[in-house]
N, C-alpha and C positions, 0 to 999 in steps of 0.2 A: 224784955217786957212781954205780956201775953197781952193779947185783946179781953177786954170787959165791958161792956156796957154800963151806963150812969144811972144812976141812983133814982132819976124818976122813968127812963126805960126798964128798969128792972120793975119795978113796981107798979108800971104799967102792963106785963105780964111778955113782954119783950124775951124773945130766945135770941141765941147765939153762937153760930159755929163758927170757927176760925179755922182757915186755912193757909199752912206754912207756904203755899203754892197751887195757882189753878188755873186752868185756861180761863173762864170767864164767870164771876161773881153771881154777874146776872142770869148766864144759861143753866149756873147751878141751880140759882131758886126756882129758876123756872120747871126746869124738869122736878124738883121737888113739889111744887103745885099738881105739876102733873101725874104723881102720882101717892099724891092724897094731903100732903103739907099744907094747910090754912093760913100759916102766920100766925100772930105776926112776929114773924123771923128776918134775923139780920145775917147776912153771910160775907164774912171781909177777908183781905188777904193783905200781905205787905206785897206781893209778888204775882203779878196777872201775864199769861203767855199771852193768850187770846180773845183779849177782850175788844169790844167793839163801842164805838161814837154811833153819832148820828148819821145817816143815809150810810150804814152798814162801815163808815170809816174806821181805822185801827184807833183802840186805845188800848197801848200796852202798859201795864206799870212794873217800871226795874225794883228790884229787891227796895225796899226801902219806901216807893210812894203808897198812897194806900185807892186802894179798891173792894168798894162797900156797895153791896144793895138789899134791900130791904124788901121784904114780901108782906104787902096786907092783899085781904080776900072782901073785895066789896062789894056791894049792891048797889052800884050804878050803874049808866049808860059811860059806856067807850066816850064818847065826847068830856063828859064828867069826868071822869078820871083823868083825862088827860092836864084837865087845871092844878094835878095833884105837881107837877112837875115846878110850880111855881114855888109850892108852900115848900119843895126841895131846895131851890131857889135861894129861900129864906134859912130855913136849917144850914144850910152849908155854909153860909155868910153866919149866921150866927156860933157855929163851931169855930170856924175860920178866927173869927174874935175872940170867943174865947181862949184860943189858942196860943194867940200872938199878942193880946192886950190892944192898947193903941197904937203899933207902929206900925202898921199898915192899915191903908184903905182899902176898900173892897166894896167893888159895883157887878148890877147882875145884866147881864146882856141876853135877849132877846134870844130865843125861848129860853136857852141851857145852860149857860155859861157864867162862871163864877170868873171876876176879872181884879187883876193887881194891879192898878194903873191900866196900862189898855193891853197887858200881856193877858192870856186867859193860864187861869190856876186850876181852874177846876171845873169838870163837865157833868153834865146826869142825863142820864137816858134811861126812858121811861116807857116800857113793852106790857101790853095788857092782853090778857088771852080768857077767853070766854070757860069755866068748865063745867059741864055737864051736870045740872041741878045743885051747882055751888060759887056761883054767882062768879062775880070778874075778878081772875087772880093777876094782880098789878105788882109788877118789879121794877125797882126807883132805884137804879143803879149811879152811884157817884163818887165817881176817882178825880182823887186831889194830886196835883205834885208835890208830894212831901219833900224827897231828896234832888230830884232829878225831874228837867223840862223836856220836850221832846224837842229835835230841831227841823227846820226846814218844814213847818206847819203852814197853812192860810196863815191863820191867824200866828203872830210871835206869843209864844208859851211862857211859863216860869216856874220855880218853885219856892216853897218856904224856904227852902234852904239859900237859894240865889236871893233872898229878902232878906235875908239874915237873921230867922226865925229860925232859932234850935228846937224843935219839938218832930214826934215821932208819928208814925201812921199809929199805934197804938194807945195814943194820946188825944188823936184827933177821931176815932171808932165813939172814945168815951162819953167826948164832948158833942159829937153829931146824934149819937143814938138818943139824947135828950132833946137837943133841941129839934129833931125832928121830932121826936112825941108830944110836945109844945104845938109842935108849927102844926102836924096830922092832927090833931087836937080840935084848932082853930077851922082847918079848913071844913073838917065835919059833915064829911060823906059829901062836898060840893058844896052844902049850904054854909060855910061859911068863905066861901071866895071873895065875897065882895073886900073882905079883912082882908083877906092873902095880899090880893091885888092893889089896895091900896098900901100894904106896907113893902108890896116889892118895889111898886112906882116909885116911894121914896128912896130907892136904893138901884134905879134904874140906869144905865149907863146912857149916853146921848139922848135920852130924854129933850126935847124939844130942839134940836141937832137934825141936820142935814143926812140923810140917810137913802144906803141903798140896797134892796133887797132882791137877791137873784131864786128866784123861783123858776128850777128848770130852764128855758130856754127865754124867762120872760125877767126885765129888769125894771121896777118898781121905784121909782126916785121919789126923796120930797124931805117932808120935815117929821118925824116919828112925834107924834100924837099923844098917843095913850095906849092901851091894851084893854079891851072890851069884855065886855060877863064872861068872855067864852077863853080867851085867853090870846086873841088875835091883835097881831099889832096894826096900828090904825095909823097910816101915812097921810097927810095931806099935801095934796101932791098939788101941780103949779097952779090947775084950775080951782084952787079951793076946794076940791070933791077930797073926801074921806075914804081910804081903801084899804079894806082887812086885809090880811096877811095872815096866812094859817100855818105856810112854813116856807122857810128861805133859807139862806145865808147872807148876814148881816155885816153891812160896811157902813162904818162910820164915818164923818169928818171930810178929810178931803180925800179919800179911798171913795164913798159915798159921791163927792162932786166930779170926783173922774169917771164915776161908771165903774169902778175896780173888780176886776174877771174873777 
């Protein structure tokens, strides 16, 4: 199968280049921005050497899972953009679904992560870089485990295929590249977050749940809240006080009531 984009990314004026192999999806559009790329372009591969998670961790994807990111050029504030990770968020779970139909569930966990039960299936990482009289070029990178989970993670991994979902990375390029132009759509340059956010909340994992969040050297206990205009998660913690959270690592459940490292 080759990679193709869906029928309302096409038409939404959506490019596409496919690579049979590449260190990293993301560093590609990037340097493509840099020098002179707009978007909005999508760059995916079944096969990633060197690609990267959040706080610079590995994400590698074996022949078979897919790694996708997508390039718009927009005129926000850096803060702004970063709510764009949500409406990814959203798209990914909704490709996810289309994929698989009903037989799997799928929740979004705080800030990145697409979740199968409490295995995470899918991550996004989201790099924005200022360019020079052409506003802020953002790359929304997101790899799924199509065939193959990683092991010995924080968190425990999975894939479609360990779900018993037979479908291909080229199958899932299809169905994301739409509902991401859907979800980008809605969210509309920031001013449509308030929508994002209330439809990721309904799709939010431990939502009103026992949680703990390690920020650096500092550990944040209590009961996960909500996620506020900006995109921060909102603990309340034993005193009844209210307290953002702009970025962590996130434990749930009774990992959360241990303090889990």
């Amino acid at each position: 199968m080759t990679f193709t984009l869906g029928p309302r990314a096409t038409a939404a004026g959506y490019r596409l280049e496919s690579f049979d192999q590449i260190g990293s999806t993301n560093s590609e559009a990037m340097e493509r921005a840099r020098a002179g790329e707009h978007g909005s372009a999508w760059f995916v591969t079944s096969e990633q050497t060197a690609g990267r998670g959040r706080r610079h961790r590995p994400w590698i994807a074996p022949r078979g899972n897919l790694a996708a990111s997508v390039l718009e050029t927009l005129e926000v504030a850096p803060a702004a953009a970063a709510t764009l990770g949500f409406a990814a968020g959203l798209a990914l779970e909704a490709a996810l679904r289309s994929v698989t139909g009903a037989s799997v569930g799928f929740s979004l966990k705080w800030p990145n992560d697409v979740l199968a039960g409490q295995a995470k299936l899918s991550g996004i990482l989201l790099e924005a870089e200022a360019m020079p009289g052409k506003g802020l070029a953002v790359v929304v990178g997101m790899g799924t485990n199509v065939v193959a989970a990683p092991e010995g993670t924080p968190t425990p991994a999975t894939s479609l295929k360990a779900l018993g979902v037979e479908t291909s990375a080229e199958q899932l390029v299809t169905a994301l590249s739409d509902s991401w132009t859907e979800c980008f759509g809605i969210w509309d340059g920031a001013r449509g977050f308030s929508e994002i956010r209330r439809r990721w909340l309904a799709l939010a994992a431990g939502l009103g749940q026992p949680v703990s969040v390690h920020t650096g050297q500092t550990i944040v206990s209590g009961i996960f809240d909500t996620i506020d205009h900006t995109g921060c998660m909102i603990i309340r913690i034993s005193t009844g006080d209210r307290v953002p959270i702009s970025a962590g690592d996130v434990h749930f459940g009774s990992a959360a009531s241990a303090g889990a490292a």
